[in-house]
N, C-alpha and C positions, 0 to 999 in steps of 0.2 A: 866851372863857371862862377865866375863872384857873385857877390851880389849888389848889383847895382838895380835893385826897386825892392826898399823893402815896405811892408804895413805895419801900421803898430795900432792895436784896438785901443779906442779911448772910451773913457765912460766918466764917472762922476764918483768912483772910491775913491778912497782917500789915497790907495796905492798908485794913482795914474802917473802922480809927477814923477814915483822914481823908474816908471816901467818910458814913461816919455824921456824921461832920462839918459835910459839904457838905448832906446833907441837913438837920441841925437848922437850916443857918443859913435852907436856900429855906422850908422850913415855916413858920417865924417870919417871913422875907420877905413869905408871901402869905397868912398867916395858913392855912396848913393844917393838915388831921389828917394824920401822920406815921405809916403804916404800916412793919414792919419784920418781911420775910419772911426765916428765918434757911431755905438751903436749900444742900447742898453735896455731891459724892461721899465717900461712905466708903472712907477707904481700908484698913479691918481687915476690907472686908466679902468674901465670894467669891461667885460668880452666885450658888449656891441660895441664899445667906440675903439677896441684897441689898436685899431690900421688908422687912427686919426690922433695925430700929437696933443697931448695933455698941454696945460701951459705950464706946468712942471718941466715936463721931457724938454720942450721948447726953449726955456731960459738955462737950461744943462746944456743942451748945447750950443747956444752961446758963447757960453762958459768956455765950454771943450775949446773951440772955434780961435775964442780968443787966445787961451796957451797954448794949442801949438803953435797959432800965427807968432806968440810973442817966441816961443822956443825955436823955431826955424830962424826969423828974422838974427836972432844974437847969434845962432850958429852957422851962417852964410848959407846954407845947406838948401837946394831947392828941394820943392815938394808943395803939396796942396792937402786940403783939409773936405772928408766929407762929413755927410750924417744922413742916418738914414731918417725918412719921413714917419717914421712911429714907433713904435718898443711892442709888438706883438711878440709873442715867445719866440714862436719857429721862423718867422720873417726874421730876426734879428739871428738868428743861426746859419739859418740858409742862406740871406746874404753875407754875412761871417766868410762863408765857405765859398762863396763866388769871390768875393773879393781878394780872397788868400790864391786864387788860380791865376790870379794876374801877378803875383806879387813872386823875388825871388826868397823872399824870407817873410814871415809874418810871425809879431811880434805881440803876444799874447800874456795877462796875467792870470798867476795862480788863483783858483778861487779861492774866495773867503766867507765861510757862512756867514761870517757876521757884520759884511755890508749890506746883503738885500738886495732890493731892485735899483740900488744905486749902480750896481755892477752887472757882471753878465752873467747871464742864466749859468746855471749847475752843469750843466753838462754841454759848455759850448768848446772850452779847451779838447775837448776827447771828440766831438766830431770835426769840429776844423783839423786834429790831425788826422783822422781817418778818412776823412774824404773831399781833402782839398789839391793832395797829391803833389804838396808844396811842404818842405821844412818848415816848422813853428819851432820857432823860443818861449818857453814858459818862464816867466819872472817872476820869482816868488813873494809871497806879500809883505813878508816876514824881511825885512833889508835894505840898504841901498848896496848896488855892485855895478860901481865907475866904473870897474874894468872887468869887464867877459871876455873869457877865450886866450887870456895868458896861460892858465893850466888847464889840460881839457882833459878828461879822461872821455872813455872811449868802451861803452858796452859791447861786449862781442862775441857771439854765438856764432858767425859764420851760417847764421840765417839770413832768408831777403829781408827782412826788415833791417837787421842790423847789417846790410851791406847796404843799403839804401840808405839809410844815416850817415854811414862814414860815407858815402860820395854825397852828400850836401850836405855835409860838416867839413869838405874840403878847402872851402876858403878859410875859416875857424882855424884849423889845422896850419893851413900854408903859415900863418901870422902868430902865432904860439910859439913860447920859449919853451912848454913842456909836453906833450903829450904821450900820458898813458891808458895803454888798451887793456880794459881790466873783464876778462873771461868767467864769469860765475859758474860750476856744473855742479848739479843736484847729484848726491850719494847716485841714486838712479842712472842719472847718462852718464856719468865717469867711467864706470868700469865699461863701458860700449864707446868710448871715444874714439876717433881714428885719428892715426899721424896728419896733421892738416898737409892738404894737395899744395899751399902757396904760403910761403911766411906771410901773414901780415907785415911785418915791421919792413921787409922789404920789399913788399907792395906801395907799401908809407915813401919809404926811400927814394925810391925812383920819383916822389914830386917833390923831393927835397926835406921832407918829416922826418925826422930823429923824434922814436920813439922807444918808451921800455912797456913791455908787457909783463902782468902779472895776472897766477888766476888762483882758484881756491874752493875747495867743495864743501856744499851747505846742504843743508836738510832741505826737502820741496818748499815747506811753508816760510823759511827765513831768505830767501833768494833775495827778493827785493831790498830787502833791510841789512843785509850782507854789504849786495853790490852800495847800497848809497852810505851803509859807513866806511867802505873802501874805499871810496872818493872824495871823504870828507877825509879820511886817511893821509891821499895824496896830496891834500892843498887844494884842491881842485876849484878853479871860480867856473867850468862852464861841464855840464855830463850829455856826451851824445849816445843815445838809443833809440832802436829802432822799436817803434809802436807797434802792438799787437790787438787786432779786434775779433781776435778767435783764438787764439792760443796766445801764452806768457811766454816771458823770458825766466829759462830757456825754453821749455817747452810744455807748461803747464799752466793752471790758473786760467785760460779762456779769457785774455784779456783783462782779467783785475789787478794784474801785477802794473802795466800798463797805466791802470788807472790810480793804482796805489800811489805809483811814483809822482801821479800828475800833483794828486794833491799832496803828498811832503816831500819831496826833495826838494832841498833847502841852499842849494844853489840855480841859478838859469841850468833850462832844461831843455836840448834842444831834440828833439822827434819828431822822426819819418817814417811814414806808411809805405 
């Protein structure tokens, strides 16, 4: 399925314009409508009043309001702009995550300690991908990247998470000059591996994907940091993996591996639950 609806979270860091960025370029890439949900904590609010907008939150999104309006309008692109009515913690998460169900892609940035409540709470990236049940793009803070999804590598364990990635990284895929599917195995599950039941690469084939695979065995604890200097390796501007909220990639960590990657991989990061 393409994607023709995607979201892009807006807020008031300083990283907005290049994650707004990234999203006017995939919209116009796949011809979508380009949601833009401005959603962020307040930080003039104090408990009692925090479900009532600050006049801080208030003139932010404004702000938001008026760039994306000005960013759609020069990129011909339709779409519409919300915001939510206040910056409470968990309201600001929990609609996060309702609104990524409607959306066929949602378009999210890497945190950054050192915004604040200009940005979005700590731990909103890791449950919109857990329980939105929609593909997220994480864009990291650290860059600008005009162009995503030229070279994609491709985490793969031949777990459901990481088959659940590669089928909604399948538009990403179709439009790519390169993709590589790069296999991590711990000392541990090597020597217990089985001949796989189906090639990947010509599983990829049959929707027209020319791909190379490669793979390589790491210690438990270096897995993560293995697979994201092999795809800094390959060139890589975009890495599909499938997200874990009880167990890592491959099969250990309980989920920190998942979350290791959220906050540094240093290119767009797209995961599926």
């Amino acid at each position: 399925m393409p994607y023709k609806h995607i979201l892009v979270h807006l807020d008031s860091s300083p990283h907005v314009g290049a994650r707004l960025d990234a999203a006017i370029a995939l919209a116009t890439k796949h011809g979508a409508f380009l949601r833009g949900l401005f959603a962020q904590g307040d930080r003039n609010a104090t408990s009692v009043i925090a479900r009532r907008s600050s006049d801080h939150l208030t003139e932010a999104a404004v702000k938001s309001e008026a760039l994306f309006n000005e960013a759609l309008a020069a990129s011909g692109l339709r779409g519409q702009w919300h915001g939510l009515t206040h910056g409470e913690h968990n309201h600001v998460i929990r609609e996060a995550i309702i609104w990524s169900r409607f959306a066929d892609l949602t378009i999210l940035g890497q945190y950054d300690r050192d915004v604040g409540s200009d940005g979005a709470p700590e731990e909103l990236n890791e449950q919109v991908v857990l329980n939105s049940g929609r593909p997220v793009l994480v864009i990291p803070y650290a860059g600008n990247f005009p162009v995503i999804g030229k070279r994609v590598a491709v985490a793969w364990n031949a777990e459901r998470e990481a088959a659940r990635a590669l089928s909604d990284s399948l538009p990403f895929l179709e439009k790519a000059d390169e993709v590589t599917v790069i296999t991590v195995l711990t000392q541990a599950a090597s020597g217990n591996a089985e001949s796989p039941r189906v090639g990947l690469l010509d599983h990829l084939a049959l929707h027209g994907i020319t791909a190379e695979q490669t793979h390589f065995t790491v210690s438990d604890i270096g897995a993560m940091d293995a697979l994201l200097a092999r795809t800094m390796d390959t060139g890589a501007d975009l890495l599909v993996m499938g997200a874990h909220g009880h167990y890592g990639f491959p099969f250990l960590h309980r989920g920190s591996g998942t979350r290791h990657v959220l906050r540094t991989c240093p290119v767009p990061l797209l995961l599926s639950h």
